[in-house]
C-alpha positions in Angstrom: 0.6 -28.8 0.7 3.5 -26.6 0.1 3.2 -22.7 1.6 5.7 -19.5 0.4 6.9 -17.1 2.4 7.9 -13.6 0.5 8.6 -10.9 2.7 10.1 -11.9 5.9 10.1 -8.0 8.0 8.2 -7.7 10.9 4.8 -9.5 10.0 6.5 -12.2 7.8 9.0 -13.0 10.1 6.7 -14.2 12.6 5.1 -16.5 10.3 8.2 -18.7 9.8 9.5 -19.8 6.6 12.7 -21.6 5.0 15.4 -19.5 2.9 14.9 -20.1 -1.1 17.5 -18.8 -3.6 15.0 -16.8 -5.7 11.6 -15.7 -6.4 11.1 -18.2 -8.5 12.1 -21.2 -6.7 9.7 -20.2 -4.1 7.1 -20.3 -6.5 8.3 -23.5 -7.9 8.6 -25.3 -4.4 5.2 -23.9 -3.5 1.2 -25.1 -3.8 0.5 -21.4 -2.0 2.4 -18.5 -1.2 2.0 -15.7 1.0 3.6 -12.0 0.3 4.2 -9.6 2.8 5.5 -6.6 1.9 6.4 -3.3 2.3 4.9 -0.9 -0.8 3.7 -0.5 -4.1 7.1 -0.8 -5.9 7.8 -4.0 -3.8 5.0 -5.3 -4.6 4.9 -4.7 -8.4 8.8 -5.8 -8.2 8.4 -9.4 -7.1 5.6 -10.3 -9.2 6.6 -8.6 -12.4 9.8 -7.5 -12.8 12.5 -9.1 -15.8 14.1 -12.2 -14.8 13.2 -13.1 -11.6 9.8 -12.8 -10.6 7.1 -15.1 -8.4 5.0 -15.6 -11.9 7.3 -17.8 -13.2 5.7 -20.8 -14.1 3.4 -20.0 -11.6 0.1 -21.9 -13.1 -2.1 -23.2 -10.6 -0.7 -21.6 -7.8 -2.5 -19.6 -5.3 -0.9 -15.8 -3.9 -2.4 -14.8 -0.8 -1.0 -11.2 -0.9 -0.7 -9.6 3.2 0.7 -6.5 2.7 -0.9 -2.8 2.9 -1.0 -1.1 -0.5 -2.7 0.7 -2.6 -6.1 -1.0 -3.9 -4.9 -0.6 -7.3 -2.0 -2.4 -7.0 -3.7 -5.9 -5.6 -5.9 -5.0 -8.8 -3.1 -5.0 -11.1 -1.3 -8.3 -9.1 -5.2 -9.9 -9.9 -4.9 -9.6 -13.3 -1.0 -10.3 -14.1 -1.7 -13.5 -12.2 -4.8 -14.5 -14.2 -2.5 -14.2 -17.0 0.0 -16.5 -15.8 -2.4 -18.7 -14.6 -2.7 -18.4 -11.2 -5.2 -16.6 -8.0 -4.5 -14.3 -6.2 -6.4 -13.5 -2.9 -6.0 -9.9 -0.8 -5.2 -10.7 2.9 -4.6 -7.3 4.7 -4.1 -7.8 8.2 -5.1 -5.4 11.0 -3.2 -6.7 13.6 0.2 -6.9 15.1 3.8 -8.7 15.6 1.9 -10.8 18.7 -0.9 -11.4 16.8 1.2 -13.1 14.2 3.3 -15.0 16.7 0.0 -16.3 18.4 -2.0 -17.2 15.4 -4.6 -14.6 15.9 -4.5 -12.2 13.3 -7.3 -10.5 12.2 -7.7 -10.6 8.3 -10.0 -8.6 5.6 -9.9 -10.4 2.5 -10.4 -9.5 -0.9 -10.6 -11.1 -4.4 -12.6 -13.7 -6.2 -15.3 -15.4 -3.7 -14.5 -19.1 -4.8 -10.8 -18.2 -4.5 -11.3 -17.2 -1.0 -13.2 -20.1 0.2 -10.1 -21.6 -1.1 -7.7 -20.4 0.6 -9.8 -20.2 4.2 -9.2 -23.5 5.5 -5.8 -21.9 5.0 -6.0 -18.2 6.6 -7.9 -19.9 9.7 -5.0 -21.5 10.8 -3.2 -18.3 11.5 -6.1 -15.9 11.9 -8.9 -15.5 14.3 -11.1 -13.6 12.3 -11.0 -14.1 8.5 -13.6 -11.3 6.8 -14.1 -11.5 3.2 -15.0 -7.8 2.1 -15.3 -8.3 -1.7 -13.7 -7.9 -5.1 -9.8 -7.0 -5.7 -8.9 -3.9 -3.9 -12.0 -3.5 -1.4 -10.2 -5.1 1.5 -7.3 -2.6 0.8 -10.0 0.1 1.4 -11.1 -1.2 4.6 -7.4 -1.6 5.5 -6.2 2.0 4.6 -9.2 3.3 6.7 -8.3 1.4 9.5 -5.0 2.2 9.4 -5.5 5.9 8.9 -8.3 6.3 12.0 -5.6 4.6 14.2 -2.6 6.6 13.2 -5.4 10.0 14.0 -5.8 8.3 17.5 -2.4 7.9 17.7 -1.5 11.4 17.3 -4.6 12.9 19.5 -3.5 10.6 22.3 0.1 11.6 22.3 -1.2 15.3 22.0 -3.4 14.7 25.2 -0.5 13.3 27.2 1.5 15.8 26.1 -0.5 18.7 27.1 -1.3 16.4 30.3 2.6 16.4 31.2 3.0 20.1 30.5 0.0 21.2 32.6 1.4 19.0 35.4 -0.8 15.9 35.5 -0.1 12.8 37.2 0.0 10.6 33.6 -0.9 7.6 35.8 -4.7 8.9 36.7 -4.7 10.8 33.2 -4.5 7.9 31.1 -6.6 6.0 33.3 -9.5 8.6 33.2 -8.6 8.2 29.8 -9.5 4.6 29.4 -12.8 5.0 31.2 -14.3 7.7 29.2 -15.0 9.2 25.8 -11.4 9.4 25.4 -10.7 5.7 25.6 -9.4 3.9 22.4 -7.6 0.5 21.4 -4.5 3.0 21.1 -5.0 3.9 24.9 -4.3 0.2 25.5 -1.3 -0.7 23.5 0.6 2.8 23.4 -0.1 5.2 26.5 2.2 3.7 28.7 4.8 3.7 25.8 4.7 7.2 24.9 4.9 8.3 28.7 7.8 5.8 29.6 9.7 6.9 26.0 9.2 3.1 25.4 9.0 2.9 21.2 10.2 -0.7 20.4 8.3 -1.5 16.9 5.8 -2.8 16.4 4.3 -1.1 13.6 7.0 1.5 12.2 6.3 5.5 12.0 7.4 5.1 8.3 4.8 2.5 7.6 2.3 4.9 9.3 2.7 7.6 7.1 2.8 5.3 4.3 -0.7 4.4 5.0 -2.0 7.2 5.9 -0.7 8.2 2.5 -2.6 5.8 1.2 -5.9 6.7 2.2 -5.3 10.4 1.3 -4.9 9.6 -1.9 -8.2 7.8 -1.9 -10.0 10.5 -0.7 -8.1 13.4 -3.5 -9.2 10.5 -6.2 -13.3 11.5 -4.5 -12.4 15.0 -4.8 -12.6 14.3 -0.6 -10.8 17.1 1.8 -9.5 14.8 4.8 -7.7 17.0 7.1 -7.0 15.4 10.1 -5.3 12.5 8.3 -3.1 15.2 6.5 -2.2 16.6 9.7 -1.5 12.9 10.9 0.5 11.9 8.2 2.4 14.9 8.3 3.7 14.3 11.6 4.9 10.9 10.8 6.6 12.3 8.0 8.4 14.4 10.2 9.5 11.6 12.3 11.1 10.0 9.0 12.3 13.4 7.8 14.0 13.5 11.5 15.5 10.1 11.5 12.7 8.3 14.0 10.9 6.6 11.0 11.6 2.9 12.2 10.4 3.7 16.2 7.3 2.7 16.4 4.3 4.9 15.9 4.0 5.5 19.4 7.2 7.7 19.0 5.0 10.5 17.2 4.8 11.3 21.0 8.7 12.7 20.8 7.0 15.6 18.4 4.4 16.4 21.1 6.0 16.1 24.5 7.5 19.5 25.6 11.2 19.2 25.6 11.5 16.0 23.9 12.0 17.9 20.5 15.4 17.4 20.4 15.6 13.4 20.6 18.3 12.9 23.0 18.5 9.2 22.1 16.8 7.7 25.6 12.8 7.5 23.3 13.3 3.8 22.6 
């Protein structure tokens, strides 16, 4: 078996791949193929757009689609592929750049149920948890509201530290009383000591942080659903892009929040 790599960023990258000329040759030199992305236009780009696109001749091949977008758009994807001929299976991964080094990422999958038993053999090579959530788009749920409760952790921790540092707190106890109380979190772990050492080497980008939490804002307007801590969320991270820091990592939100970091001297990553 043949497996396609689209989308080689952070995520892809780490899954290894060969260089093809186009999008069609990878489809042609490929039994499956894996997309990872970075939005909706990308997305709609490499499976649809004139002359080049992955459903070239692309009967009987199998798409196992990685990225975080909107639920419509792995909808959309579906049905295009049907049309050419081909499956298409929601992978959305809720994990990290080690994770995908390591083999262990942790995957919600969405799509047909017969087409994801047929790619599992597949996803459990590289995943330690494979979830099948249900139809086209459902997994892209789960993902956006994963996504958007970590990026409100995010910013709530760095806000804690902050106000920590400016009261005069030794960080060190802080973020350990931190870790073994109500104010513990996953975040605690991977990003407390980066936001107090100004250490923002990314691994999950500020940009693609408000992206997502863009995401799941517009799922709750479409339920007529008022969701403000995310809008607060993702309006910091928007500042961050607005202010050049979009590729540091999310971690860097804590530039906005720590007193006299405001003016981003250049020493946050």
């Amino acid at each position: 078996m043949n497996i396609g790599f689209v989308g080689v960023g952070r995520m892809g990258a780490k899954l290894g791949c060969a260089a093809a000329q186009d999008l069609s040759e990878v489809t042609a030199e490929s039994d499956v193929i894996f997309t990872v992305v970075t939005d909706d236009n990308a997305m709609r780009n490499i499976f649809s757009a004139s002359g080049d696109n992955l459903l070239i001749n692309a009967r009987g091949k199998l798409f196992i689609n990685c990225a975080t977008i909107s639920p419509q758009v792995h909808i959309e994807i579906e049905k295009l592929a049907q049309q050419a001929g081909a499956e298409t299976l929601e992978a959305c991964m809720a994990s990290s750049i080690p994770q995908a080094r390591e083999g262990k990422l942790y995957l919600m999958c969405g799509g047909r149920e017969d087409v994801f038993r047929k790619a599992e053999p597949i996803l459990k090579e590289i995943a330690s948890e494979v979830r099948f959530i249900g139809n086209a788009g459902e997994a892209a749920k789960v993902k956006a509201l994963v996504n958007m409760v970590m990026n409100i952790n995010t910013a709530g921790l760095a806000e804690g530290l902050a106000l920590g540092a400016a009261l005069g707190l030794d960080l060190e106890v802080l973020r350990k009383v931190f870790s073994q109380t109500g104010a513990s979190s996953r975040v605690l772990e991977t990003d407390g000591e980066d936001m107090q050492n100004r250490d923002h080497s990314c691994f999950f980008s500020a940009a693609h942080a408000a992206k997502d939490s863009g995401i799941a804002l517009e799922l709750g307007r479409n339920l007529g659903l008022d969701l403000p801590l995310a809008r607060a969320t993702k309006e910091q991270y928007d500042r961050m892009v607005a202010e050049g820091l979009g590729e540091l990592d999310k971690s860097g939100i804590a530039e906005l929040t720590f007193k006299d970091r405001d003016k981003h001297s250049g020493d946050h990553v």
